[in-house]
HTML snippet that shows the backbone in 3Dmol.js (N, CA, C, O; Angstrom):
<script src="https://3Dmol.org/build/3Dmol-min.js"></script>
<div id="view" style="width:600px;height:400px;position:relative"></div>
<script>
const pdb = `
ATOM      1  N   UNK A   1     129.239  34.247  46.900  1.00  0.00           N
ATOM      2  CA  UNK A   1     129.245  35.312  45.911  1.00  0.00           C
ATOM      3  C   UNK A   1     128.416  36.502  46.382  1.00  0.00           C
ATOM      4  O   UNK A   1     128.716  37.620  45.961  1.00  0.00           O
ATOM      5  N   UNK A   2     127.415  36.349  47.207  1.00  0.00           N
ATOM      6  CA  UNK A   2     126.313  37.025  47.662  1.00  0.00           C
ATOM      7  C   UNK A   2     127.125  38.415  48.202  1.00  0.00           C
ATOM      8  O   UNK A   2     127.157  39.589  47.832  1.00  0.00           O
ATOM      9  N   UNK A   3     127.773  37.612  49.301  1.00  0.00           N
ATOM     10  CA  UNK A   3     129.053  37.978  50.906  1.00  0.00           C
ATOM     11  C   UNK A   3     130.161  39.281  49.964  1.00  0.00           C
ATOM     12  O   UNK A   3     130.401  40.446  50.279  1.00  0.00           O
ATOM     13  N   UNK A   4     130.498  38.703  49.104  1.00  0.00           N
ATOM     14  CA  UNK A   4     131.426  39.445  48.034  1.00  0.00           C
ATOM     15  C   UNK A   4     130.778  40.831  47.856  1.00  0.00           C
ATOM     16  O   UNK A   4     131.113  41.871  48.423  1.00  0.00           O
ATOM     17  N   UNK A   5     129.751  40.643  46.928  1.00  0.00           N
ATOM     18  CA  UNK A   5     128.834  41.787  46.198  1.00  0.00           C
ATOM     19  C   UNK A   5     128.167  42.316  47.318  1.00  0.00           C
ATOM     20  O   UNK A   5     127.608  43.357  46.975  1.00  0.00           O
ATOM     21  N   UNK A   6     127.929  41.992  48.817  1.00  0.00           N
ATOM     22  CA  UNK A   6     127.353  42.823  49.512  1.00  0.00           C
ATOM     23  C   UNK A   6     129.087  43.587  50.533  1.00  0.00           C
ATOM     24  O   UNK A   6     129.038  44.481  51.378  1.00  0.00           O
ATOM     25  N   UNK A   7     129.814  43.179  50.265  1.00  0.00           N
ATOM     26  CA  UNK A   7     131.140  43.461  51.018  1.00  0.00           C
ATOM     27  C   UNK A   7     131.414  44.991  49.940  1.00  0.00           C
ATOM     28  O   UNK A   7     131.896  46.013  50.430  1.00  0.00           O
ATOM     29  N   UNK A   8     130.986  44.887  48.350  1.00  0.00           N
ATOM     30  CA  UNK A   8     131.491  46.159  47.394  1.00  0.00           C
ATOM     31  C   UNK A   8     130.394  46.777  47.477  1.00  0.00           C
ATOM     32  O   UNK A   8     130.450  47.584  46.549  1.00  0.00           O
ATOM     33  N   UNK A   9     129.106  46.958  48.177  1.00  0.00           N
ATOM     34  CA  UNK A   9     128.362  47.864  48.082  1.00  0.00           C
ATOM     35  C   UNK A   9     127.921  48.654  49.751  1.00  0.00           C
ATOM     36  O   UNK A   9     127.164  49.568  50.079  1.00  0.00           O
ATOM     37  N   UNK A  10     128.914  47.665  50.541  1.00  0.00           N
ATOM     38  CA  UNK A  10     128.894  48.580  51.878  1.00  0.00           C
ATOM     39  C   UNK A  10     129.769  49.592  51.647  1.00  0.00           C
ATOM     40  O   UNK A  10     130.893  49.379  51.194  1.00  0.00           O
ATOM     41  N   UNK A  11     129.084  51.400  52.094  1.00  0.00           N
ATOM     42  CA  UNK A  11     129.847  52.147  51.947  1.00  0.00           C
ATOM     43  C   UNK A  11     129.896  52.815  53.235  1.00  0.00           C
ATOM     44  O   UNK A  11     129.933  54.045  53.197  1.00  0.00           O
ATOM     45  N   UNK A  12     129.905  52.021  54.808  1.00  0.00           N
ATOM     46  CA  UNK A  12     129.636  52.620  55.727  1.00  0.00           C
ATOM     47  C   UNK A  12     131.153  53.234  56.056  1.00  0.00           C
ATOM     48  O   UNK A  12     131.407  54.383  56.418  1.00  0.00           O
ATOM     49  N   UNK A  13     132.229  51.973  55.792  1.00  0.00           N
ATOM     50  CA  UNK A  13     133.832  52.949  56.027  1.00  0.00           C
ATOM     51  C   UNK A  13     133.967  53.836  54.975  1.00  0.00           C
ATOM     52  O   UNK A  13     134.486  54.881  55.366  1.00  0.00           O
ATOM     53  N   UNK A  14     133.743  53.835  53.970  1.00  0.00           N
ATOM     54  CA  UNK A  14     133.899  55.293  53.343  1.00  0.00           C
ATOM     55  C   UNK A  14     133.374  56.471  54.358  1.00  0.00           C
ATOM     56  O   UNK A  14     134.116  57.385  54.719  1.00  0.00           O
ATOM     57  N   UNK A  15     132.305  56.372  54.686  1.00  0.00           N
ATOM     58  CA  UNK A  15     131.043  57.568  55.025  1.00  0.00           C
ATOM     59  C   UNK A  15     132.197  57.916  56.430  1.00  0.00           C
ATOM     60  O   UNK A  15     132.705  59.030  56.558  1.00  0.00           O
ATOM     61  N   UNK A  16     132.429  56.945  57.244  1.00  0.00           N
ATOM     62  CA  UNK A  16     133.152  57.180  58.854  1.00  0.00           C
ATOM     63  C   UNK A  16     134.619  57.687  58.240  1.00  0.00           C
ATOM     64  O   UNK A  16     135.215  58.516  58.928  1.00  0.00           O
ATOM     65  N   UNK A  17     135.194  57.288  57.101  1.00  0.00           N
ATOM     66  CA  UNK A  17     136.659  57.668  57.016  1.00  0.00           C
ATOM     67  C   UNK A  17     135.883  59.696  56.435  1.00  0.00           C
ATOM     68  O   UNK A  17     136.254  60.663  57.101  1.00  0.00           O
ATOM     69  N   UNK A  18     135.305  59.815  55.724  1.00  0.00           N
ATOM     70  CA  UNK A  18     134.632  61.210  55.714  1.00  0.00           C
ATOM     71  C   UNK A  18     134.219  62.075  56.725  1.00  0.00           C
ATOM     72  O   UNK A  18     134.046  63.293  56.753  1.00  0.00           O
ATOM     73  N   UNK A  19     134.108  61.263  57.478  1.00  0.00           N
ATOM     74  CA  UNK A  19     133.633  62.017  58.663  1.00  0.00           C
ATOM     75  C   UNK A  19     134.895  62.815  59.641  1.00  0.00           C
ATOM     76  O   UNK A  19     134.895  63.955  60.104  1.00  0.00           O
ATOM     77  N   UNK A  20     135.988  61.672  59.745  1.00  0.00           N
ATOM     78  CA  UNK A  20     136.776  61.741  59.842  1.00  0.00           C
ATOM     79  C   UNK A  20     137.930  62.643  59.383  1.00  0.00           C
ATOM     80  O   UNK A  20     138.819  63.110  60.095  1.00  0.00           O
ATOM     81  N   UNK A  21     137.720  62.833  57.821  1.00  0.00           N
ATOM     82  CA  UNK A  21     138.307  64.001  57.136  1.00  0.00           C
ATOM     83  C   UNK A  21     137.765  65.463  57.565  1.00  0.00           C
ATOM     84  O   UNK A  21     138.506  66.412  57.820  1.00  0.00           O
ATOM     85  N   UNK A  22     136.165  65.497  57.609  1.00  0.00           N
ATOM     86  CA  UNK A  22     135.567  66.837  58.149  1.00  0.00           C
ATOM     87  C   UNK A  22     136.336  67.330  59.423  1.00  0.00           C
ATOM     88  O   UNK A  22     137.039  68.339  59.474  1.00  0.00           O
ATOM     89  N   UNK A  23     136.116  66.560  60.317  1.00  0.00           N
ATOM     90  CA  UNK A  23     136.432  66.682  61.551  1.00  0.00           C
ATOM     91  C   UNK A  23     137.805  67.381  61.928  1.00  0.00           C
ATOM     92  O   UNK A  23     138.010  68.252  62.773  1.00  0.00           O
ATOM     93  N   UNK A  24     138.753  66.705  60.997  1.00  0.00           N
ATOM     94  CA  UNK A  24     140.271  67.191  61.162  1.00  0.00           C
ATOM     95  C   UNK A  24     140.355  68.528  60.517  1.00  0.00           C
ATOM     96  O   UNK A  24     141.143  69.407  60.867  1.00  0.00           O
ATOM     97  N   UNK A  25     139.581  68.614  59.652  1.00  0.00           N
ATOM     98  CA  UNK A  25     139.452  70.177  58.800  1.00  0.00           C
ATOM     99  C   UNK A  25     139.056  71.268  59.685  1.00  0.00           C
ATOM    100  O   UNK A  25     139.312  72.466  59.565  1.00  0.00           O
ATOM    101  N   UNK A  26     138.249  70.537  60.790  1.00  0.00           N
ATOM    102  CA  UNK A  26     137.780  71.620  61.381  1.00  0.00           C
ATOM    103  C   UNK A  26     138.186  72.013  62.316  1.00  0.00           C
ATOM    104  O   UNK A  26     137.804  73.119  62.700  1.00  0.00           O
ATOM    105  N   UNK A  27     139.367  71.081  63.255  1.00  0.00           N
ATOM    106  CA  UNK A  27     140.760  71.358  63.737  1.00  0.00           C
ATOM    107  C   UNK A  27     141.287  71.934  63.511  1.00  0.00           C
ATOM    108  O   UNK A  27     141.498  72.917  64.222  1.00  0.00           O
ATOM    109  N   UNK A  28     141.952  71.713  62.220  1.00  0.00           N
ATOM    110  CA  UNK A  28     142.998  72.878  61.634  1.00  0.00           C
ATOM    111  C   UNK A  28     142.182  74.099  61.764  1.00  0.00           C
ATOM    112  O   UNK A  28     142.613  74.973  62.516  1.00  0.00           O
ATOM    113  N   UNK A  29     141.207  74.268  61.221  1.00  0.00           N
ATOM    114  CA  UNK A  29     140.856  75.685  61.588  1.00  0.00           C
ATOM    115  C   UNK A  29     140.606  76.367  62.392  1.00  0.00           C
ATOM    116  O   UNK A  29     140.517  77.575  62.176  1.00  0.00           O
ATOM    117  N   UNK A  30     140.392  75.794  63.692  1.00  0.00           N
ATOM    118  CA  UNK A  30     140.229  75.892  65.111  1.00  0.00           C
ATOM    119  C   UNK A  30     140.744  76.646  65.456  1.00  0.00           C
ATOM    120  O   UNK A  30     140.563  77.782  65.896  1.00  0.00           O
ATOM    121  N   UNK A  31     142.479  75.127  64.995  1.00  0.00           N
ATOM    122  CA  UNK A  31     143.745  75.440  65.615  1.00  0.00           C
ATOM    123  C   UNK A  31     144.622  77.386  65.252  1.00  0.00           C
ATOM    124  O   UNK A  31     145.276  78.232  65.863  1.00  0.00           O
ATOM    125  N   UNK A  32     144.034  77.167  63.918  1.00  0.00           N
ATOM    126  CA  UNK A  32     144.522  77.971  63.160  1.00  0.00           C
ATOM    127  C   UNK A  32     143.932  79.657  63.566  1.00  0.00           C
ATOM    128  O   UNK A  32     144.420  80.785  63.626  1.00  0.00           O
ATOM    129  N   UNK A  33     142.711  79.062  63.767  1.00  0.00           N
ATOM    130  CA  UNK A  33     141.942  80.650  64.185  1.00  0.00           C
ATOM    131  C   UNK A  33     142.460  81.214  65.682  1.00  0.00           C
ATOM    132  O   UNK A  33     142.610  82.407  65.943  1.00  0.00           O
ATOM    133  N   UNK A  34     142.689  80.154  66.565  1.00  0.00           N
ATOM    134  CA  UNK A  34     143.095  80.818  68.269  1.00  0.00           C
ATOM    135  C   UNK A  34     144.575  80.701  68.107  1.00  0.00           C
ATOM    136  O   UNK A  34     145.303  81.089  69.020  1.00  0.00           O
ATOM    137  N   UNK A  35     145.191  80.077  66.758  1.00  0.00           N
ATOM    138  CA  UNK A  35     146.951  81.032  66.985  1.00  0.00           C
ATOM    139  C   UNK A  35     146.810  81.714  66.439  1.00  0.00           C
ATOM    140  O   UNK A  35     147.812  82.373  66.718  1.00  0.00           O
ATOM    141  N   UNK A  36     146.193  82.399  65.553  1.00  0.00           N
ATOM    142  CA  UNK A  36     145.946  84.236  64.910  1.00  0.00           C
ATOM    143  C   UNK A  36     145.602  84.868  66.028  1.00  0.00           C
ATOM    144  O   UNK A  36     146.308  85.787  66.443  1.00  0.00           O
ATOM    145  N   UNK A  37     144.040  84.329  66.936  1.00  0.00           N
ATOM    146  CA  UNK A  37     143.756  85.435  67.527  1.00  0.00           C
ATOM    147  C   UNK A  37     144.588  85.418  69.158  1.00  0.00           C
ATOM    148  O   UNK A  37     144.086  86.065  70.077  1.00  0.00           O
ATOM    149  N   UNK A  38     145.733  84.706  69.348  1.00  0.00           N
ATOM    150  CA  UNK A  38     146.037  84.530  70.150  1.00  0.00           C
ATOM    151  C   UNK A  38     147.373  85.326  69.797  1.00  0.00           C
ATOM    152  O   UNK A  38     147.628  85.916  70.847  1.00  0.00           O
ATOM    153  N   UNK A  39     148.303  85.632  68.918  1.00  0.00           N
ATOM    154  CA  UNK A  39     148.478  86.281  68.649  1.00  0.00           C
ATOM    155  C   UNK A  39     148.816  87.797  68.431  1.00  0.00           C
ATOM    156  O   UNK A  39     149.786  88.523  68.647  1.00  0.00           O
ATOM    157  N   UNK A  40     147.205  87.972  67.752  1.00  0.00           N
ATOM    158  CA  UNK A  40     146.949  89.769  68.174  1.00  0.00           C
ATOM    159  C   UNK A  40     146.430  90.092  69.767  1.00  0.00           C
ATOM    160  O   UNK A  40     146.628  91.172  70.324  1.00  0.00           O
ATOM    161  N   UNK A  41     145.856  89.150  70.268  1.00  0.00           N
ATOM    162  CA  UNK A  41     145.831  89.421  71.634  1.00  0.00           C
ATOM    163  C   UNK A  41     146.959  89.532  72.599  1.00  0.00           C
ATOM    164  O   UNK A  41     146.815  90.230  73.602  1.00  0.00           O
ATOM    165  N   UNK A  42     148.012  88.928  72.383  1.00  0.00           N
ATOM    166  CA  UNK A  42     148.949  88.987  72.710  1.00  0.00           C
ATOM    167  C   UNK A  42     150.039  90.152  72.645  1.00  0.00           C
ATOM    168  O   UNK A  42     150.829  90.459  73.538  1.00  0.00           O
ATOM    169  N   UNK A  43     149.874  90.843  71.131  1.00  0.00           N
ATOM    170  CA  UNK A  43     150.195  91.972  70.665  1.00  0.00           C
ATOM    171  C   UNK A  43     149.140  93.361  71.596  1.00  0.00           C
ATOM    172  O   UNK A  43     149.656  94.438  71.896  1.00  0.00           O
ATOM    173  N   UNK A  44     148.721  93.265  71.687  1.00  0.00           N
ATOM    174  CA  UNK A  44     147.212  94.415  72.407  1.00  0.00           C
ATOM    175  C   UNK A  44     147.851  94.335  73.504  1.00  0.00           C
ATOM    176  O   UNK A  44     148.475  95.360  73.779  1.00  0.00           O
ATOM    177  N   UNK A  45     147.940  93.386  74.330  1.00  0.00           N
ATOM    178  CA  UNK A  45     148.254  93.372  75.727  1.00  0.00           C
ATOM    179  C   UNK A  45     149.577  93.936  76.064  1.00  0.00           C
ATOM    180  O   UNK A  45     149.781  94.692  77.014  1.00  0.00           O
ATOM    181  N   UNK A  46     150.456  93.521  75.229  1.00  0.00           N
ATOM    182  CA  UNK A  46     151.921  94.024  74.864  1.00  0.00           C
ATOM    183  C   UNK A  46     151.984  94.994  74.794  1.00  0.00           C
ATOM    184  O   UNK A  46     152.703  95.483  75.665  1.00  0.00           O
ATOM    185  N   UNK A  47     151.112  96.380  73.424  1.00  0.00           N
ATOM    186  CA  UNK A  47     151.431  97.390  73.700  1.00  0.00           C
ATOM    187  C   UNK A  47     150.438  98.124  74.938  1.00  0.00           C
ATOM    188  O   UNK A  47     150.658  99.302  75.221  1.00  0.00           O
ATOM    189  N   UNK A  48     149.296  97.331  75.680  1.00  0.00           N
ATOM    190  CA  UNK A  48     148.749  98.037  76.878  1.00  0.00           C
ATOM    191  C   UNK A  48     149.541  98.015  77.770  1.00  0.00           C
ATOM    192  O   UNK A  48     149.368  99.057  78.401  1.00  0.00           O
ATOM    193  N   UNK A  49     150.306  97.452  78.199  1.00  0.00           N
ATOM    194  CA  UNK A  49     151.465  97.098  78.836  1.00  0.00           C
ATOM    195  C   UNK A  49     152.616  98.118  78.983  1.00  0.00           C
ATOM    196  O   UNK A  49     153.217  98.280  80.045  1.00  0.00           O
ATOM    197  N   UNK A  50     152.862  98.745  77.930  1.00  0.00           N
ATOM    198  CA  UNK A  50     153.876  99.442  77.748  1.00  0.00           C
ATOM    199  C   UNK A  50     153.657 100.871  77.583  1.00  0.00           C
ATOM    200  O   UNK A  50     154.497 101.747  77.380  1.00  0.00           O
ATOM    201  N   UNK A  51     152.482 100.961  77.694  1.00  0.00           N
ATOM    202  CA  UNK A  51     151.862 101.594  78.041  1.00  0.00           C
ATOM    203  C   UNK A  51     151.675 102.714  79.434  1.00  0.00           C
ATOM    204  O   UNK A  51     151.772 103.919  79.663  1.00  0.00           O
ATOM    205  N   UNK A  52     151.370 101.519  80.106  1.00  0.00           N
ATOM    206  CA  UNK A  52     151.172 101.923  81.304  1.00  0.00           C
ATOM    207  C   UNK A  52     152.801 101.910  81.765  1.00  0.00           C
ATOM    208  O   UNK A  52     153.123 102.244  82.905  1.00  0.00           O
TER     209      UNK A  52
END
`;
const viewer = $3Dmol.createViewer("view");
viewer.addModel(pdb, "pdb");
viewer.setStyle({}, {cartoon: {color: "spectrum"}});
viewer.zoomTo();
viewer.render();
</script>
């Protein structure tokens, strides 16, 4: 019974599956920020380009 009640008060996989959630969040935004600025850089170069 002990094994039981100490099995519902471990919350170490919660805490690692959280961690886990942060982590991917901060991917996406990563991801998300260098295809914007990859992007307008891409655009800049394009019209320096045409430019010349």
């Amino acid at each position: 019974m002990q094994k039981l009640v100490r099995f519902f008060k471990n919350e170490s996989g919660a805490t690692a599956i959280e961690y886990g959630l942060i982590a991917a969040l901060i991917a996406v935004a990563i991801i998300s920020a260098v295809s914007a600025l990859g992007t307008s850089t891409s655009d800049t170069f394009n019209t320096v380009a045409n430019a010349l």
